[in-house]
FIVO-76685 format. One record per residue (C-alpha): residue number from 1; residue in one letter; x, y, z. Coordinates in Angstrom, 3 decimals, decimal comma. Each point is the difference from the previous one (the first is absolute). Layout:
<atoms>
<atom NUM 'a' <X Y Z>>
...
</atoms>
This chain:
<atoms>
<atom 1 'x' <13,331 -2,997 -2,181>>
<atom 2 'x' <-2,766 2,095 1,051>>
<atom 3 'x' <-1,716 -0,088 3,168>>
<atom 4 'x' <-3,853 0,674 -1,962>>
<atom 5 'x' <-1,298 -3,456 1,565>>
<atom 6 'x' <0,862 1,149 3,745>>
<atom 7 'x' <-1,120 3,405 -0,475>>
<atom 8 'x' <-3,784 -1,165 -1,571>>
<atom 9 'x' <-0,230 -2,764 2,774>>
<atom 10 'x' <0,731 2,695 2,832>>
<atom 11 'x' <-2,375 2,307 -1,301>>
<atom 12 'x' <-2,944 -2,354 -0,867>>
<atom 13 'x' <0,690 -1,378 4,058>>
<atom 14 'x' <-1,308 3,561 1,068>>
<atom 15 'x' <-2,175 1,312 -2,777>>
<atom 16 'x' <-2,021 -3,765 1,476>>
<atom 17 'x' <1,282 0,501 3,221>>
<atom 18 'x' <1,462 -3,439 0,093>>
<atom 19 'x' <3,329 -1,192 2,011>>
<atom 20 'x' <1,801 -1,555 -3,749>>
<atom 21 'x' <-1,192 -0,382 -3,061>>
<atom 22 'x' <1,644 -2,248 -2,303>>
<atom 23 'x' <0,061 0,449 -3,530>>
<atom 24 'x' <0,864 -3,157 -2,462>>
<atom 25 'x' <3,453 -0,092 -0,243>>
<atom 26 'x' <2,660 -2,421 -0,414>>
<atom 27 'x' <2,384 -0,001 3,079>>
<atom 28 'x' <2,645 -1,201 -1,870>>
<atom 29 'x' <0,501 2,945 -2,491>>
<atom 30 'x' <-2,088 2,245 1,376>>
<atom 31 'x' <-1,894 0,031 -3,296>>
<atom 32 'x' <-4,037 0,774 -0,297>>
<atom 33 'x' <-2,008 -2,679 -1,229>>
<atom 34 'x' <-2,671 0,530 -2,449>>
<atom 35 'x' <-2,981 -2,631 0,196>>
<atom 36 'x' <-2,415 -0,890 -3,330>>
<atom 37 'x' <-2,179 -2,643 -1,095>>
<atom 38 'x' <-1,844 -0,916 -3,015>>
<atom 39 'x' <-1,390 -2,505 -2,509>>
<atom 40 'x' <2,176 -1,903 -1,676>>
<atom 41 'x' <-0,325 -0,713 -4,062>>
<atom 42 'x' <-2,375 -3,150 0,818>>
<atom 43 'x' <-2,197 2,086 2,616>>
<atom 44 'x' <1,063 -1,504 3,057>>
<atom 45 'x' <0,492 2,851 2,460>>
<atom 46 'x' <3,430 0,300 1,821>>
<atom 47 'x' <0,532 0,701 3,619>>
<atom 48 'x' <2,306 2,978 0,948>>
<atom 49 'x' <3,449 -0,038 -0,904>>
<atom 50 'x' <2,798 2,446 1,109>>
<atom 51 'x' <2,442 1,394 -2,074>>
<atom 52 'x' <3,066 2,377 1,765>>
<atom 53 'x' <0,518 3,443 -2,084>>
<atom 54 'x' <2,965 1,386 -1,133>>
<atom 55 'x' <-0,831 3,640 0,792>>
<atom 56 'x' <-1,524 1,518 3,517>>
<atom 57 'x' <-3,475 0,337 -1,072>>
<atom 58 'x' <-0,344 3,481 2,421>>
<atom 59 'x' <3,423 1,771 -1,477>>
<atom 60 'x' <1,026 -1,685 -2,954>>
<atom 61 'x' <3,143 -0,718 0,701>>
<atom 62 'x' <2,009 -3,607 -1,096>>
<atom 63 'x' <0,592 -2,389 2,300>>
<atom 64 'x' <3,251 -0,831 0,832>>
<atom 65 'x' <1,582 -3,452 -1,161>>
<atom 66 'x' <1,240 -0,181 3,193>>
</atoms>
């Protein structure tokens, strides 16, 4: 697995000259998660919902199945 998720947190920590930054990730897997929203087919509006890709959004690479 690649280490794109460590490597964008450390660098937006000093670009904003914060301590950590934190991006939305599951622990578990490692895996970003993507938020959306949205209007459903009756026009009632949806909160955010998270969905875990299958490929590092930074590289491209797959994620493991490990």
């Amino acid at each position: 697995m690649c280490n794109c998720i460590e490597e964008k947190e450390r660098a937006l920590a000093e670009k904003f000259g914060y301590k950590t930054v934190a991006l939305d990730a599951d622990f578990v897997s490692g895996r970003i998660a993507v938020g959306f929203g949205g209007t459903d087919k009756n026009g009632k509006v949806f909160d955010e919902q998270k969905m875990l890709v299958s490929y590092c959004p930074f590289c491209g690479k797959p994620y493991s199945n490990d």
